[in-house]
OpenMM code with the backbone's topology and positions (N, CA, C; nanometers):
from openmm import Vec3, app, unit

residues = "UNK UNK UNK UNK UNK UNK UNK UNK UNK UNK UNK UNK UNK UNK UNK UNK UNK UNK UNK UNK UNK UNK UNK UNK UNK UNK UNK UNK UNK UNK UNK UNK UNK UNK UNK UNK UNK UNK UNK UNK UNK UNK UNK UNK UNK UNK UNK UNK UNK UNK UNK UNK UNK UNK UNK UNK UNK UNK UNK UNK UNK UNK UNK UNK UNK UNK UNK UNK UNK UNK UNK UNK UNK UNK UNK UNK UNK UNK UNK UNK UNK UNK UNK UNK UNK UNK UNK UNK UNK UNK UNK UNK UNK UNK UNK UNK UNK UNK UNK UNK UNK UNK UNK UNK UNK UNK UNK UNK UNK UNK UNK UNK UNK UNK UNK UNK".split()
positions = [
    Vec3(0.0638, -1.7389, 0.1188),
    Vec3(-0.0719, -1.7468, 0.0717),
    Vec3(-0.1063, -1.6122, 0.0095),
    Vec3(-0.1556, -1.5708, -0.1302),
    Vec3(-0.1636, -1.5097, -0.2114),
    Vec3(-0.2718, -1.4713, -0.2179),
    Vec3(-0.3827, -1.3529, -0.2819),
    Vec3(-0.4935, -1.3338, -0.2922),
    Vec3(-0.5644, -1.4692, -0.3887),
    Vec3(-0.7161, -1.4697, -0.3298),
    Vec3(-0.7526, -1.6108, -0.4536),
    Vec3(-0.7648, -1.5385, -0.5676),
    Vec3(-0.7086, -1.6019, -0.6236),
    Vec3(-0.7427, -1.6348, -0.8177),
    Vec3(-0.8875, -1.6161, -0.8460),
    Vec3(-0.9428, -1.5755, -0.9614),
    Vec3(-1.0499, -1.5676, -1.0068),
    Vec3(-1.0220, -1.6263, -1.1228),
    Vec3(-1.1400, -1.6445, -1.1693),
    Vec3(-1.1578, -1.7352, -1.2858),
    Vec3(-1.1665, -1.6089, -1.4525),
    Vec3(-1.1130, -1.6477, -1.5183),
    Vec3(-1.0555, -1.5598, -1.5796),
    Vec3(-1.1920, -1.5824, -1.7052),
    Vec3(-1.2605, -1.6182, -1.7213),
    Vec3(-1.3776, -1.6131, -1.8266),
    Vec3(-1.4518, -1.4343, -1.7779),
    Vec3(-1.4435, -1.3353, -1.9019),
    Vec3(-1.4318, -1.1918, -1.8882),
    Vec3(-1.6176, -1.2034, -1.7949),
    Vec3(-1.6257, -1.1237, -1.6839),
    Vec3(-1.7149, -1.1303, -1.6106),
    Vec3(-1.7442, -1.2602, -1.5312),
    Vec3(-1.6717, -1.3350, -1.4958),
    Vec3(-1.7249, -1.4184, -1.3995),
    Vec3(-1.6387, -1.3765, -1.2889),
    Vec3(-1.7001, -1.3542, -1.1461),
    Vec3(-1.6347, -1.3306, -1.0032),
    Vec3(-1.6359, -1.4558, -0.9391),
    Vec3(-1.6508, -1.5902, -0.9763),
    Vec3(-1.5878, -1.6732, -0.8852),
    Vec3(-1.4429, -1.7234, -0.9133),
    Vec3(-1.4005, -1.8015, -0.7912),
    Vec3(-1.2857, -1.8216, -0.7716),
    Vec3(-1.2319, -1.9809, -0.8779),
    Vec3(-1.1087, -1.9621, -0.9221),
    Vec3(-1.1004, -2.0453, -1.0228),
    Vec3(-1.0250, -2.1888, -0.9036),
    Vec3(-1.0732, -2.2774, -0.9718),
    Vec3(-1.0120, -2.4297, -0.9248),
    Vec3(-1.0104, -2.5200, -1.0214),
    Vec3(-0.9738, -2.4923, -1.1860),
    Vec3(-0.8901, -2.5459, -1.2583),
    Vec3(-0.8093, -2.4724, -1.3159),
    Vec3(-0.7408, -2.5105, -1.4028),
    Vec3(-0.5916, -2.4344, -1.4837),
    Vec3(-0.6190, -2.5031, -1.6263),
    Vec3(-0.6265, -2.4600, -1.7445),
    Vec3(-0.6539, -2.4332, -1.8733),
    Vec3(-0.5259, -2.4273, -1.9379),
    Vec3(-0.4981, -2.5292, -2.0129),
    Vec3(-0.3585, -2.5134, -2.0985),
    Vec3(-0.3816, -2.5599, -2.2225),
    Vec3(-0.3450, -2.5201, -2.3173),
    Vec3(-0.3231, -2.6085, -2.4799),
    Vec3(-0.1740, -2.6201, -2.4940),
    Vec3(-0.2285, -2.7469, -2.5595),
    Vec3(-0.1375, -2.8099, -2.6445),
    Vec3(-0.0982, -2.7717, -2.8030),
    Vec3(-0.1158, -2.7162, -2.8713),
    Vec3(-0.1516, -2.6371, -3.0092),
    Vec3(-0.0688, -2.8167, -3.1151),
    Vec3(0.0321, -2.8409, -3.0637),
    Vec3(0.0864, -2.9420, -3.1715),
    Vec3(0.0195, -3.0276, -3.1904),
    Vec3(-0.0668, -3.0875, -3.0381),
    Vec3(-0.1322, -3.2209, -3.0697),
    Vec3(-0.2931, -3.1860, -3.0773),
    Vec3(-0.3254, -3.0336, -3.1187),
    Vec3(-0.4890, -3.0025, -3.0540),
    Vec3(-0.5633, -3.0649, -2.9221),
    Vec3(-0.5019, -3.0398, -2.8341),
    Vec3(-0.5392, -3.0552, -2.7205),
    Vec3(-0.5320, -2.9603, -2.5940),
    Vec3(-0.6241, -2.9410, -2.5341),
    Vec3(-0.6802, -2.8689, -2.4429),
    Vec3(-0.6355, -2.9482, -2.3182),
    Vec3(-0.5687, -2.8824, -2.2115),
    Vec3(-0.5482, -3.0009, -2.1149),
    Vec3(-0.6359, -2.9093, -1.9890),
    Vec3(-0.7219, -2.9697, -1.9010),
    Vec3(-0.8083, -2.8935, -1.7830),
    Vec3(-0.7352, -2.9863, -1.6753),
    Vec3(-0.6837, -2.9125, -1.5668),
    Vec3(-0.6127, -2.9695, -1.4394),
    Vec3(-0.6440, -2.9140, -1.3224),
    Vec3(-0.5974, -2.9726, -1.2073),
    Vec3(-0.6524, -2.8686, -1.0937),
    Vec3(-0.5566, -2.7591, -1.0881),
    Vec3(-0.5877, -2.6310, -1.0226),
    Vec3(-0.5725, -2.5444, -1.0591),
    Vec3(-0.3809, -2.5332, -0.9983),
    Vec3(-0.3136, -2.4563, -1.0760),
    Vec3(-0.1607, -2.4351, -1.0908),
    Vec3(-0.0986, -2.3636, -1.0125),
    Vec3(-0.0396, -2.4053, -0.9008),
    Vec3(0.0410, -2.3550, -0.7765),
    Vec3(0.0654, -2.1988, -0.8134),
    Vec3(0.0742, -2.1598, -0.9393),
    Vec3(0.1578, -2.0234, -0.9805),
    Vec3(0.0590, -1.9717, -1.0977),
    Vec3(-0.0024, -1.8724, -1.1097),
    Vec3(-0.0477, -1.8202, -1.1907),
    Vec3(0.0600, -1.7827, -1.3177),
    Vec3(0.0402, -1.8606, -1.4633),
    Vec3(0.1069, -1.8371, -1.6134),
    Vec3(0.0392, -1.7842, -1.6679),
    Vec3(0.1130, -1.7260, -1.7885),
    Vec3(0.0291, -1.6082, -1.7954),
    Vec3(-0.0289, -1.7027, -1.9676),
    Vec3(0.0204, -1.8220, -2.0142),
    Vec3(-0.0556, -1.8619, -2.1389),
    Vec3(-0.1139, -1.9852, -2.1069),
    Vec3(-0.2020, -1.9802, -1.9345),
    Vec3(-0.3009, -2.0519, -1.8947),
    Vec3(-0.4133, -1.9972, -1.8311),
    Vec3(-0.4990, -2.0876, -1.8531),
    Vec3(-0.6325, -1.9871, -1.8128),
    Vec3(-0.6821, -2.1167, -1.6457),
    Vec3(-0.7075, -1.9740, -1.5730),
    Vec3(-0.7878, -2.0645, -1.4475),
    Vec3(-0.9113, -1.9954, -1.4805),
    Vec3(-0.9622, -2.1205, -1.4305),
    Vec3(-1.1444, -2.1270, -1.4708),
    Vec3(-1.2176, -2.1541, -1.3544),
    Vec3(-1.3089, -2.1349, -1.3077),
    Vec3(-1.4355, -2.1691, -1.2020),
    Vec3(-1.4783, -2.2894, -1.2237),
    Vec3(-1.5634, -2.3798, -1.1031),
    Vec3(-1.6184, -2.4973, -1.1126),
    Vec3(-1.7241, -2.4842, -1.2583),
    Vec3(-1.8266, -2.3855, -1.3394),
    Vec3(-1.8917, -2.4109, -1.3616),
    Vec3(-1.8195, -2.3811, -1.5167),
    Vec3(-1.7052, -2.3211, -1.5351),
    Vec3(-1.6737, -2.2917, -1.6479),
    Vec3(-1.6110, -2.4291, -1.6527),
    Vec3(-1.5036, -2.5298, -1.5675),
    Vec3(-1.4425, -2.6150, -1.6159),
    Vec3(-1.5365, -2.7100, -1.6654),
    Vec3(-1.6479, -2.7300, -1.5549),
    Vec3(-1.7326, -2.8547, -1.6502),
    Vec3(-1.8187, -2.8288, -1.7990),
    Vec3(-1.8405, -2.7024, -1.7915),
    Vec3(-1.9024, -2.6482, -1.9098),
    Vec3(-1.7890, -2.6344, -2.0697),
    Vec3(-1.6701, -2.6759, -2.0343),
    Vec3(-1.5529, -2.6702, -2.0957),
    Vec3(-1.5652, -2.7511, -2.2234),
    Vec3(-1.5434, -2.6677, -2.3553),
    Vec3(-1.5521, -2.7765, -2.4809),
    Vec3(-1.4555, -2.7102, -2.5634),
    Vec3(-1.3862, -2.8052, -2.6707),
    Vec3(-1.2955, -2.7473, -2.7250),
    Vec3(-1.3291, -2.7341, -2.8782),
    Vec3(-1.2628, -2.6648, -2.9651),
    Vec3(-1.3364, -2.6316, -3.1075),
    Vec3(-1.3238, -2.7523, -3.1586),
    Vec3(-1.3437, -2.7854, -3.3098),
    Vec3(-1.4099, -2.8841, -3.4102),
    Vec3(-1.2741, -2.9375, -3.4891),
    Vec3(-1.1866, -3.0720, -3.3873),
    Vec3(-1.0705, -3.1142, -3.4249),
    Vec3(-0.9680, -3.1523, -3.2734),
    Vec3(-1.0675, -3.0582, -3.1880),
    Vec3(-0.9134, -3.0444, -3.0864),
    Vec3(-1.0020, -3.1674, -2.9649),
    Vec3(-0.9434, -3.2180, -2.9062),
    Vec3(-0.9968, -3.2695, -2.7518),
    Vec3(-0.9648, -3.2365, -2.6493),
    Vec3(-1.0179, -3.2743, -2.5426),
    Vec3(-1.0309, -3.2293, -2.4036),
    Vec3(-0.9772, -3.3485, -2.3075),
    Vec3(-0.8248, -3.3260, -2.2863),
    Vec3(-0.7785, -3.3897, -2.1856),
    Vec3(-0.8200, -3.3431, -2.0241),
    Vec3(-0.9186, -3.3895, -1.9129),
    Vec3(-0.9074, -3.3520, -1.8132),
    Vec3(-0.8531, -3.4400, -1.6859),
    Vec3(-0.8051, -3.4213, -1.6206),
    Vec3(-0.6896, -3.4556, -1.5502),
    Vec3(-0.7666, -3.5007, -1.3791),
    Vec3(-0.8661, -3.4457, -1.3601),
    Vec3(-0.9572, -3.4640, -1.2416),
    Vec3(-1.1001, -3.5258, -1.2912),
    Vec3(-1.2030, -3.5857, -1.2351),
    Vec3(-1.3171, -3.5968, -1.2566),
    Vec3(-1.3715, -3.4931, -1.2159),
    Vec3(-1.3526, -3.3885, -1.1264),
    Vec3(-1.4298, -3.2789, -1.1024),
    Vec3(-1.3354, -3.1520, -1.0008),
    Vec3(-1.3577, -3.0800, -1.0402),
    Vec3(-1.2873, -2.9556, -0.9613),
    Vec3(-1.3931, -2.8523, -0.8183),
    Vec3(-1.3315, -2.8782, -0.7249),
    Vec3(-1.3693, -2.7743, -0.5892),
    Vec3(-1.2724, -2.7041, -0.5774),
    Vec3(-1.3229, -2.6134, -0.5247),
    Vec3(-1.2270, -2.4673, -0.4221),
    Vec3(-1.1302, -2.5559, -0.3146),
    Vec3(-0.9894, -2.6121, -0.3435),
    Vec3(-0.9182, -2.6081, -0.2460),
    Vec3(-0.9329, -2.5784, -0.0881),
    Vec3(-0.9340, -2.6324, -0.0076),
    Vec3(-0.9255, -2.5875, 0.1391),
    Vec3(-0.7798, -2.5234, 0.1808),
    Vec3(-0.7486, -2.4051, 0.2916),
    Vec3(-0.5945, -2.3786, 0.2578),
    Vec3(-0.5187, -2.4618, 0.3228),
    Vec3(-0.3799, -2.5015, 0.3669),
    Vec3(-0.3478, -2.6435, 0.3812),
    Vec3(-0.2241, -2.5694, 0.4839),
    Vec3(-0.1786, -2.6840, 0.5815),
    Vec3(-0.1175, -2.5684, 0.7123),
    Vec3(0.0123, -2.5063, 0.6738),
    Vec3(0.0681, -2.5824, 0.5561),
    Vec3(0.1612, -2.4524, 0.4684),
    Vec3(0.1258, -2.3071, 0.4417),
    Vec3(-0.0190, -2.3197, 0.4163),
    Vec3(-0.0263, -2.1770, 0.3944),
    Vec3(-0.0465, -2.1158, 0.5184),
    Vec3(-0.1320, -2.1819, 0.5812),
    Vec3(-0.1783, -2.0953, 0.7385),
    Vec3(-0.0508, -2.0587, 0.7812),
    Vec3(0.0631, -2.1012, 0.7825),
    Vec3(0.1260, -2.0907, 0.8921),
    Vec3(0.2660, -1.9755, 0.7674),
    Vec3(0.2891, -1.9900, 0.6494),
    Vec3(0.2883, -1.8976, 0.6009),
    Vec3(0.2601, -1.7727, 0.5897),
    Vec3(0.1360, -1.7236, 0.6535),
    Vec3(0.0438, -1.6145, 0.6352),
    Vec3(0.0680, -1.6004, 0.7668),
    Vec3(0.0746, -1.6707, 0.8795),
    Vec3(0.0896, -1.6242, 1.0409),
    Vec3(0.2164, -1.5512, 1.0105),
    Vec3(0.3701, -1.6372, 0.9835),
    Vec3(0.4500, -1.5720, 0.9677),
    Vec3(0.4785, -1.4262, 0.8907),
    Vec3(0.4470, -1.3900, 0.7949),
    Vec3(0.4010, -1.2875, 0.7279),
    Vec3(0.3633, -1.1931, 0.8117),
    Vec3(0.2305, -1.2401, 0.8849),
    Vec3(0.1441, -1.0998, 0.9987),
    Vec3(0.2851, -1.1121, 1.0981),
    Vec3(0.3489, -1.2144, 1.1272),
    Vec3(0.4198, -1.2039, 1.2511),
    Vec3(0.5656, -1.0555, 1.2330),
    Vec3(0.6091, -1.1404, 1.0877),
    Vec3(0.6990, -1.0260, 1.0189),
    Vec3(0.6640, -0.8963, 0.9910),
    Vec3(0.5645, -0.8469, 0.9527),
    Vec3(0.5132, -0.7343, 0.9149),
    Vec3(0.4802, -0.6375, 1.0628),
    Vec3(0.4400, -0.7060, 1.1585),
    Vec3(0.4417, -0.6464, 1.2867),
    Vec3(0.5780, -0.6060, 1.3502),
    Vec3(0.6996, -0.6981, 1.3018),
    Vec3(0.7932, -0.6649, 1.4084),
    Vec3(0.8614, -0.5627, 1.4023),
    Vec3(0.8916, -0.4714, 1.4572),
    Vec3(0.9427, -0.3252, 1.4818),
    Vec3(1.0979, -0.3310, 1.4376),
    Vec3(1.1599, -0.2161, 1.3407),
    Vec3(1.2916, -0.2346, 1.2789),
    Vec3(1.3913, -0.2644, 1.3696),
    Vec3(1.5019, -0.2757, 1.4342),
    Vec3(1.5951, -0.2159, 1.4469),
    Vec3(1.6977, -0.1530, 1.4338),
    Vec3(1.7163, -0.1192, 1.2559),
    Vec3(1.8101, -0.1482, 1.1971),
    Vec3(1.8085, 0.0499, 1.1506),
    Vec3(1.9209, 0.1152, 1.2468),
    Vec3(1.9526, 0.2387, 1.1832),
    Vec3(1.9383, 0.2425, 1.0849),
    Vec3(1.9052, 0.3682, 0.9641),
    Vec3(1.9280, 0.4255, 0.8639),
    Vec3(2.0760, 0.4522, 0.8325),
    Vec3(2.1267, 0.3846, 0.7221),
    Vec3(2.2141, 0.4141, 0.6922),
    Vec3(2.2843, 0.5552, 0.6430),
    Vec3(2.4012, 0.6316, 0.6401),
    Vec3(2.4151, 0.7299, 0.6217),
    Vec3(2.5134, 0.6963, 0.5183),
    Vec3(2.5215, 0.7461, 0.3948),
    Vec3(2.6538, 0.7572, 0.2906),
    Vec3(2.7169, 0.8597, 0.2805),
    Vec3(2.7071, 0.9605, 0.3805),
    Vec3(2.7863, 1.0754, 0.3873),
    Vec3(2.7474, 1.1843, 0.3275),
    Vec3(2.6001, 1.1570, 0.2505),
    Vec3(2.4937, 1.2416, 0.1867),
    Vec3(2.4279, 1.3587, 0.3047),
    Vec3(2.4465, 1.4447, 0.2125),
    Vec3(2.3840, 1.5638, 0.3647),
    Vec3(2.2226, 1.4888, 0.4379),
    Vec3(2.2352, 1.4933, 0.6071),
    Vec3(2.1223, 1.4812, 0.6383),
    Vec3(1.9715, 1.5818, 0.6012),
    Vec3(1.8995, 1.5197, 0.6321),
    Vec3(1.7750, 1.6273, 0.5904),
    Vec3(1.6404, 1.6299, 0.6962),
    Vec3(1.5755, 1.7271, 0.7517),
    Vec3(1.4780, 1.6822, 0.8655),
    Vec3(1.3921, 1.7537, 0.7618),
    Vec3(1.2567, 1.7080, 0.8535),
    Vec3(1.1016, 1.7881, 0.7643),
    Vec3(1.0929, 1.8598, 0.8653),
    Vec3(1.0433, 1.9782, 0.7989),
    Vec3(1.0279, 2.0859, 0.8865),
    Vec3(0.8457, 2.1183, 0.8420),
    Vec3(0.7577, 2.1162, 0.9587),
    Vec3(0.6004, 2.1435, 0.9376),
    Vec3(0.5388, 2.2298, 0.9861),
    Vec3(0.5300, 2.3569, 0.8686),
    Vec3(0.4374, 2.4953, 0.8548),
    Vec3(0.3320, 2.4255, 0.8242),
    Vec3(0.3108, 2.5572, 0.7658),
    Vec3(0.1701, 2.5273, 0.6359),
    Vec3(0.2136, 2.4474, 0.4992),
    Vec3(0.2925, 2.4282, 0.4964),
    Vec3(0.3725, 2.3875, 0.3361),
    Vec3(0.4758, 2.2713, 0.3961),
    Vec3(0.4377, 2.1662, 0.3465),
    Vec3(0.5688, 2.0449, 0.3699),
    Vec3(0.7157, 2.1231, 0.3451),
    Vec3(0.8146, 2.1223, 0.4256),
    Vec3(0.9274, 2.1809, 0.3587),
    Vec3(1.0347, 2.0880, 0.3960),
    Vec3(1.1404, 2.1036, 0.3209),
    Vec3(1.2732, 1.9855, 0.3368),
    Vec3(1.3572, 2.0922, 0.3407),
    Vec3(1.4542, 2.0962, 0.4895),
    Vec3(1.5436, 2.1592, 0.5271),
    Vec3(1.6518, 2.1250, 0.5004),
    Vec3(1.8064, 2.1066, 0.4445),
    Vec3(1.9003, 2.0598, 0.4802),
    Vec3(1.9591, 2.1476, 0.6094),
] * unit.nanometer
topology = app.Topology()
chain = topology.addChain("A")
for resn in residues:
    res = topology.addResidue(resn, chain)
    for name in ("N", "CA", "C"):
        topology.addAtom(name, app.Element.getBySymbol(name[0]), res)
């Protein structure tokens, strides 16, 4: 589970729950719910930008939902994100490897210094 998405219309801070794609061959605009993976030549949009959504003078508006909400997170992610905190907590065990490179300790004056 990833930070939420924002809706990419320049100044809006809500969270996006559609995904914005064209079609350029057939002039078409396609609006869907919003795209497992952020692309970078699609736009996610907010509830108020998708319904407010119109396309220029030639192209149409395929939309794929009757209406877009904020997702609820689903126990893939919860339990994703537990694992994560669970991993990030667990303590190494795993020596530092040595390649036969001189060791080095920090030594602490007043001045960070690196001793070999």
């Amino acid at each position: 589970m990833g930070l939420q998405r924002r809706c990419s219309r320049a100044g809006c801070p809500n969270p996006a729950v559609a995904t914005l794609t064209y079609v350029y061959a057939d002039s078409v605009a396609v609006l869907g719910p919003l795209a497992t993976y952020a692309e970078p030549h699609a736009y996610d949009l907010c509830s108020a930008h998708a319904e407010r959504l119109s396309a220029p003078q030639g192209w149409s508006v395929v939309r794929l939902a009757p209406e877009f909400v904020e997702p609820e997170p689903t126990h893939d992610d919860l339990v994703a994100l537990a694992e994560a905190v669970r991993e990030a907590g667990r303590p190494t065990t795993e020596a530092p490897q040595q390649d036969g490179g001189p060791v080095l300790r920090l030594v602490r004056d007043d001045s960070a210094t690196v001793v070999p």
